[in-house]
C-alpha positions as CSV (number, residue, x, y, z in Angstrom):
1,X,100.9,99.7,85.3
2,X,99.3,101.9,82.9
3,X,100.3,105.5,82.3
4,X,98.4,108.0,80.0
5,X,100.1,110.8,79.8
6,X,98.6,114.2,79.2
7,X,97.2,115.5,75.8
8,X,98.2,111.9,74.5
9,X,95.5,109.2,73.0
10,X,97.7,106.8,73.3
11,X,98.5,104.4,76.5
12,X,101.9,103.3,77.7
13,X,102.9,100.7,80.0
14,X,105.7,99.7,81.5
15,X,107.6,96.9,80.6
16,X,107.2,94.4,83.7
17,X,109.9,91.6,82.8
18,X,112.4,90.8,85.7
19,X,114.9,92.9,83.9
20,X,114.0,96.0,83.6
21,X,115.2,98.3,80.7
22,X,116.8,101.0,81.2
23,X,115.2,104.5,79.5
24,X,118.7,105.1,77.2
25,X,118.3,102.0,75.5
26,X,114.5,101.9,74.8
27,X,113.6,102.1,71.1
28,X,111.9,105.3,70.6
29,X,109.1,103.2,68.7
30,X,108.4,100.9,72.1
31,X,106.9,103.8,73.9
32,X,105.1,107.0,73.2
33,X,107.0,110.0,74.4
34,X,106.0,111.8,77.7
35,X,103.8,114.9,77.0
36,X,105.8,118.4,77.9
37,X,103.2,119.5,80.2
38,X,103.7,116.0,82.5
39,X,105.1,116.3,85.3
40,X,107.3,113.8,86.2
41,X,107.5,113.3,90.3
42,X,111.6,113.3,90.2
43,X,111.7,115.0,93.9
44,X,109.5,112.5,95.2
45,X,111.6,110.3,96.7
46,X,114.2,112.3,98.1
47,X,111.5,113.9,99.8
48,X,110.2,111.3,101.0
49,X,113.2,109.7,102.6
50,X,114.3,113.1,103.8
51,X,110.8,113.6,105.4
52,X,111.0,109.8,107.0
53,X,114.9,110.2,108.1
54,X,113.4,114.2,109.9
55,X,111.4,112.2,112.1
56,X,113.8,109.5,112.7
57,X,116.4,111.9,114.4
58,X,113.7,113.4,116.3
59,X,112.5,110.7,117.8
60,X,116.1,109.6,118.9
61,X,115.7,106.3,117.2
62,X,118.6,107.8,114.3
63,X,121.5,110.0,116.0
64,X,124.8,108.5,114.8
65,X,126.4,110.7,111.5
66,X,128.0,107.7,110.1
67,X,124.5,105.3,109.9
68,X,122.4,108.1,108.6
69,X,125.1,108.4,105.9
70,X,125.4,104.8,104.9
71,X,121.3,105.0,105.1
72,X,121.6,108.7,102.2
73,X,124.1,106.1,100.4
74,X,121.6,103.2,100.3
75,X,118.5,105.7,99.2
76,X,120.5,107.7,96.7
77,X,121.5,104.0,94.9
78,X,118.2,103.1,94.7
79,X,116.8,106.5,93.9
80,X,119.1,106.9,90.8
81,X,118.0,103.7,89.5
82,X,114.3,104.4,89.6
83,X,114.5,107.9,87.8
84,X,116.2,105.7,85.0
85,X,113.8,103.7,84.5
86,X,110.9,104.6,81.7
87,X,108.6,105.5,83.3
88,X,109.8,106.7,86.0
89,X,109.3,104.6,89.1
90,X,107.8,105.8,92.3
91,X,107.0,104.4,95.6
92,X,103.6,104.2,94.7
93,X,104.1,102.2,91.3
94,X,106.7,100.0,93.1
95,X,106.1,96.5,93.0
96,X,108.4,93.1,93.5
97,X,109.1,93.1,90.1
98,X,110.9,96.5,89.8
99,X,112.5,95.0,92.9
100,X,114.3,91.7,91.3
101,X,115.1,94.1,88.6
102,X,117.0,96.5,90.7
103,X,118.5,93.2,92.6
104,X,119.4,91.6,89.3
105,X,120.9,95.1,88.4
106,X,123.1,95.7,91.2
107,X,124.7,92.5,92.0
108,X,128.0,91.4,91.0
109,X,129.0,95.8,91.3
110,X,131.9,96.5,93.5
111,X,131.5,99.5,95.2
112,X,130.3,99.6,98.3
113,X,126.9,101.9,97.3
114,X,126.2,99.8,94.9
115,X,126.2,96.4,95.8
116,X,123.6,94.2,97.1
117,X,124.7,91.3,98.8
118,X,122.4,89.8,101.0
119,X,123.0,91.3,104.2
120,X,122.8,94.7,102.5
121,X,119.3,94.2,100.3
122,X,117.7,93.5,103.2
123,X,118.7,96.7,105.2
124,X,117.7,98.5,101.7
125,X,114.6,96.7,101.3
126,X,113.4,96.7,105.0
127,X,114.6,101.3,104.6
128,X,112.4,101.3,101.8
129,X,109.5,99.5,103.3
130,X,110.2,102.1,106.4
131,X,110.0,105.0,103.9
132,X,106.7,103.6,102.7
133,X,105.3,103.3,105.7
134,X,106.1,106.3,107.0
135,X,104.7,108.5,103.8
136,X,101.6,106.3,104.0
137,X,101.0,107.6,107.7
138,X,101.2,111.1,106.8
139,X,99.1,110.8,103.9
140,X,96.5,108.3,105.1
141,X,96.8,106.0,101.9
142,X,97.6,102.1,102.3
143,X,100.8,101.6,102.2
144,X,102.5,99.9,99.5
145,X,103.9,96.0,100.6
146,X,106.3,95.4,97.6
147,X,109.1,95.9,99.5
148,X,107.8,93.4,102.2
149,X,106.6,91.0,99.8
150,X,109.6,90.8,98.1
151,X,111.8,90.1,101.4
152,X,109.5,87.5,102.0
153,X,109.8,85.5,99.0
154,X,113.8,85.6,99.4
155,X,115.3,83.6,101.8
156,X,118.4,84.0,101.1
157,X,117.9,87.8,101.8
158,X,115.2,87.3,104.5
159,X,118.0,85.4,106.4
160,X,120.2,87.5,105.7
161,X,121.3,88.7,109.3
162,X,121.3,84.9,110.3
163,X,123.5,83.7,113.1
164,X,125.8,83.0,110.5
165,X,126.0,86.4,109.2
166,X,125.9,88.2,112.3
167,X,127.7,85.9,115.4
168,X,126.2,86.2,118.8
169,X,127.9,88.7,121.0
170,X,130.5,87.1,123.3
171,X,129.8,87.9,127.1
172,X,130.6,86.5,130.3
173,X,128.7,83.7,132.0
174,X,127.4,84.6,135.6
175,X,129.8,82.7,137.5
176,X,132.5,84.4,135.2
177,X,130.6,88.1,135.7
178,X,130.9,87.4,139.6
179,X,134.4,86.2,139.9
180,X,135.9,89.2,137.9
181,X,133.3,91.7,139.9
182,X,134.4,90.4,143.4
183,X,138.7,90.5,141.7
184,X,138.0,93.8,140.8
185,X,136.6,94.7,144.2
186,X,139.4,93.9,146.4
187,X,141.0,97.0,145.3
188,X,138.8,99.6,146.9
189,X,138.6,99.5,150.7
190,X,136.3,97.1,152.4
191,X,135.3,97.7,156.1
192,X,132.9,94.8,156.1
193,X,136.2,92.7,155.1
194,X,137.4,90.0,157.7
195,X,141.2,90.1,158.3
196,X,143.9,91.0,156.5
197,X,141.5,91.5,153.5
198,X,140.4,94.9,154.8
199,X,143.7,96.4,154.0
200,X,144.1,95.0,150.3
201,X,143.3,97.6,148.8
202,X,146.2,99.9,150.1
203,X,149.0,97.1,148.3
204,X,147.5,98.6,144.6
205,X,149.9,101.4,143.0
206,X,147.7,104.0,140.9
207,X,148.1,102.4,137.7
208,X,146.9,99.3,138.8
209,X,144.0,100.7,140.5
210,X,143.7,103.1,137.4
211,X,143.2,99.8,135.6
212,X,140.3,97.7,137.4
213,X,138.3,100.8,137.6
214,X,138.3,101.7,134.1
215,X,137.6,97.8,133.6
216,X,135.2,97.9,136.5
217,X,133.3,101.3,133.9
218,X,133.3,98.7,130.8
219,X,131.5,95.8,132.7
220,X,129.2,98.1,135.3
221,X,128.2,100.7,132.7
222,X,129.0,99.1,129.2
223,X,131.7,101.6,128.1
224,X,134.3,100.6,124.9
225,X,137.9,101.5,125.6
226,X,137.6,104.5,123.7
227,X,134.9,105.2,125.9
228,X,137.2,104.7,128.9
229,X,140.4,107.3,127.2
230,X,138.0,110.1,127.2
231,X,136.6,110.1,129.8
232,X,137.2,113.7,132.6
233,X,136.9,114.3,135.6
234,X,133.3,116.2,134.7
235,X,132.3,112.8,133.5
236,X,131.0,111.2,136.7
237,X,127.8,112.3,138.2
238,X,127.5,112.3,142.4
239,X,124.2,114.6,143.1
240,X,121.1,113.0,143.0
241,X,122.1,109.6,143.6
242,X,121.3,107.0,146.1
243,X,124.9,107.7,148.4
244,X,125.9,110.8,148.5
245,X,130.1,110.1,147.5
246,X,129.1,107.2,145.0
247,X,129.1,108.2,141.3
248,X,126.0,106.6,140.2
249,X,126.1,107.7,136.2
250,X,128.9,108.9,133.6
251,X,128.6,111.2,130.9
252,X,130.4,110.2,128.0
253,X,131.7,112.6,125.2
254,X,130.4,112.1,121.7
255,X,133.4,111.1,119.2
256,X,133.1,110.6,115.7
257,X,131.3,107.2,116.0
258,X,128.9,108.4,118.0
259,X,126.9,111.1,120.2
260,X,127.7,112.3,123.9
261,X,125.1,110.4,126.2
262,X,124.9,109.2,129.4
263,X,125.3,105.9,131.0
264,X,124.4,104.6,134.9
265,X,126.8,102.6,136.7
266,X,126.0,99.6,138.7
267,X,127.1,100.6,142.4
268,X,129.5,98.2,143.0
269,X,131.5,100.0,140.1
270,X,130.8,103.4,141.5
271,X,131.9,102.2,144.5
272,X,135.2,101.5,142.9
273,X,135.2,104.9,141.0
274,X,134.2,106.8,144.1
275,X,137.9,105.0,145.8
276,X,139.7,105.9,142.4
277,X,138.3,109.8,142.7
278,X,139.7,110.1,146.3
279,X,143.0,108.3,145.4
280,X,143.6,110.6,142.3
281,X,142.9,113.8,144.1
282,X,145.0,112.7,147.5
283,X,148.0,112.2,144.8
284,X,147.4,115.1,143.4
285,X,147.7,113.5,139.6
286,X,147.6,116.3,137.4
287,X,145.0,116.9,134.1
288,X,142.0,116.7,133.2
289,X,141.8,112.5,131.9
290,X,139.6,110.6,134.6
291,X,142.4,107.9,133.5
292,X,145.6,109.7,132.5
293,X,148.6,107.6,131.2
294,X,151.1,109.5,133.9
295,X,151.0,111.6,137.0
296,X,151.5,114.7,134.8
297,X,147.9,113.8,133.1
298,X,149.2,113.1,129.6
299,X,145.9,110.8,127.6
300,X,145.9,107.2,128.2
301,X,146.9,105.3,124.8
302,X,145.0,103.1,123.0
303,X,148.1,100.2,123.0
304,X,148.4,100.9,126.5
305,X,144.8,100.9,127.6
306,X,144.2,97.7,126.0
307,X,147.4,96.1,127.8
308,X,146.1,97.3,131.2
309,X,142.8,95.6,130.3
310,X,144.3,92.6,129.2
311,X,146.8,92.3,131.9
312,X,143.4,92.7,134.7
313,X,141.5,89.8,132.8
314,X,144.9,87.6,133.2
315,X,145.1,88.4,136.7
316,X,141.9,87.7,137.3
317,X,142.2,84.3,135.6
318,X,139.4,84.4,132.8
319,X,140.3,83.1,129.5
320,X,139.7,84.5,126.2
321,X,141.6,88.1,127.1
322,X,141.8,88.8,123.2
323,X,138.8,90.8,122.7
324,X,137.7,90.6,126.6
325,X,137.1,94.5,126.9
326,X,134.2,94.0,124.7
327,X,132.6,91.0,126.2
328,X,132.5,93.7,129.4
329,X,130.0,96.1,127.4
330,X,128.0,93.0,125.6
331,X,127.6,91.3,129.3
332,X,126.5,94.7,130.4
333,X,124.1,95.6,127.6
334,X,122.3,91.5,128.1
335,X,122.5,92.2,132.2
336,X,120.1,95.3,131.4
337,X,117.6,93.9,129.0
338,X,117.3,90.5,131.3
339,X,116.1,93.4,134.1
340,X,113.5,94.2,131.9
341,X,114.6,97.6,130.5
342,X,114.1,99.1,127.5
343,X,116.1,97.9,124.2
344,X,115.5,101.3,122.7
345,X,116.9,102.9,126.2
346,X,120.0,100.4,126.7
347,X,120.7,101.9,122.9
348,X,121.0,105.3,124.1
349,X,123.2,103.7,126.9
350,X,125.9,102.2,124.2
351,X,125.7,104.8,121.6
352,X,124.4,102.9,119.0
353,X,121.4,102.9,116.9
354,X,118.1,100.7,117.9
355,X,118.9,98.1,115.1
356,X,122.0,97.3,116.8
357,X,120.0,95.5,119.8
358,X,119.2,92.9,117.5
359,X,121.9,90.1,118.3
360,X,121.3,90.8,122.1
361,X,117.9,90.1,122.0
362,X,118.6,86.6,119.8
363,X,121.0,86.2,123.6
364,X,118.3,87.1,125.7
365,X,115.3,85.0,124.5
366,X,117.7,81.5,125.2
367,X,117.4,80.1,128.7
368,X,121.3,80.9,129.1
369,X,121.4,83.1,132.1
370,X,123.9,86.6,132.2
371,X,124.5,89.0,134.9
């Protein structure tokens, strides 16, 4: 690239070796100094970040505090090496070779802003090719592909989130999804129930029917077990569903990994929920915890949450209990996009960003069949 600075005869260009030099240790004979009436674009990419990361959040598509400050950590590392450089490189003068130099430059650095492993050049390199993109749609200019070109001249980046980066989500198999679905059932009542089975449900104390519902919310409407603790009694939604007593959706409060959203239930775990709601009122369990720890209401633990969990999936005869409350809400999340829906809208179901639909997807395009 060549740069002719104002009131100055003489051209400078930038040195375009795969190492880039940094401006404080350029001889002041290599390059002729700027003029004092250039302006040198030093807002430019902030700006244009900040515009791109505006319309992100309105569209939904970014929501979470904690990814859009890992995504100001990435920019601002990248950002503070450009306006080192001399000159000063924009997203317009950007090409694959400022790239490998800014690669070269930040690998082997420890801190976690700084370092480009793999994994993490290609979320940088696949933001900056969204930052682009998003400034060449407002402006109407073609879009600059160095960040594109560069991921795809580096396999070890491309690959990067490779099955051997990012493992495949463990979830239930269908026959698995229907054995624990029909053990969970038999503790709500069953009128259509031949026998002695019809009266099963009455043998469960509250904390063991406390227990299968809350696992019943995990698998039938993909909560985590944080999820699950706070949870209120405000949280299920009756009105304008199908029955007129079956919870058919659950709002879930926002915590500090992510925002308050909503979530629908499969009916056969509202149907379980609607059993818990009558139970819990009929004992007259105090506070406001959809699943309180006591009868006085006091907030359900995470130890003893997970022990309730882990105690249902032993009962119930699955293996691999370590980790099983999670195979609930990845069985869930494959179970909706094999229906068809939405990745972006089974997102907004979990709480997590778009991105994250990734490894289900890798799931859901092999024959293997979920529920």
């Amino acid at each position: 690239m060549t740069r002719t600075p104002q009131l100055l005869t003489k051209q400078t260009t930038r040195n375009k070796s795969p190492l880039r030099t940094n401006s404080a240790a350029v001889s002041v004979f290599s390059i002729t100094p700027l003029s004092l009436f250039e302006e040198v674009p030093t807002d430019s990419l902030g700006q244009a970040f900040e515009r791109w990361l505006s319309d992100q959040q309105a569209a939904g598509s970014l929501r979470q505090s904690s990814s859009i400050q890992v995504y100001r950590d990435m920019w601002g590392g990248f950002t503070a090496w450009c306006l080192g450089q001399s000159p000063v490189v924009t997203l317009a003068s950007l090409d694959v070779r400022d790239l490998a130099a800014f690669q070269a430059a930040r690998f082997g650095m420890k801190s976690a802003d700084l370092s480009l492993s793999p994994r993490h050049a290609l979320r940088l390199l696949r933001l900056i090719d969204r930052v682009i993109g998003h400034q060449a749609a407002e402006t109407g200019e073609p879009a600059n592909t160095a960040a594109a070109d560069w991921i795809a001249a580096q396999p070890r980046v491309r690959y990067g989130e490779a099955a051997h980066a990012d493992p495949l989500p463990e979830y239930l198999s269908v026959s698995e999804a229907k054995h624990l679905i029909a053990f969970l059932s038999n503790a709500r009542p069953r009128p259509s129930a031949v026998g002695s089975g019809r009266d099963d449900h009455e043998a469960f104390t509250w904390q063991e029917l406390r227990n299968r519902v809350s696992v019943s919310l995990q698998l039938g409407a993909g909560l985590t077990p944080g999820d699950v603790r706070l949870l209120t009694l405000h949280s299920p939604t009756v009105q304008g569903g199908r029955s007129r007593e079956r919870p058919w959706k659950v709002a879930v409060p926002g915590n500090g990994n992510a925002p308050a959203r909503e979530t629908p239930i499969a009916p056969w775990a509202g149907e379980l929920l609607q059993h818990w709601l009558q139970v819990r009122a009929e004992m007259k369990i105090a506070g406001d915890y959809l699943f309180p720890a006591t009868r006085s209401g006091k907030p359900w633990s995470k130890e003893a949450q997970y022990k309730a969990a882990k105690l249902v999936f032993e009962e119930a005869g699955l293996d691999g209990t370590e980790g099983g409350s999670f195979r609930l809400r990845h069985t869930f999340a494959l179970r909706q996009l094999r229906r068809g829906t939405d990745a972006v809208q089974v997102a907004r179901w979990l709480g997590v960003e778009p991105e994250a639909m990734a490894k289900y997807r890798r799931v859901v395009t092999s024959p293997e069949q979920v529920i």
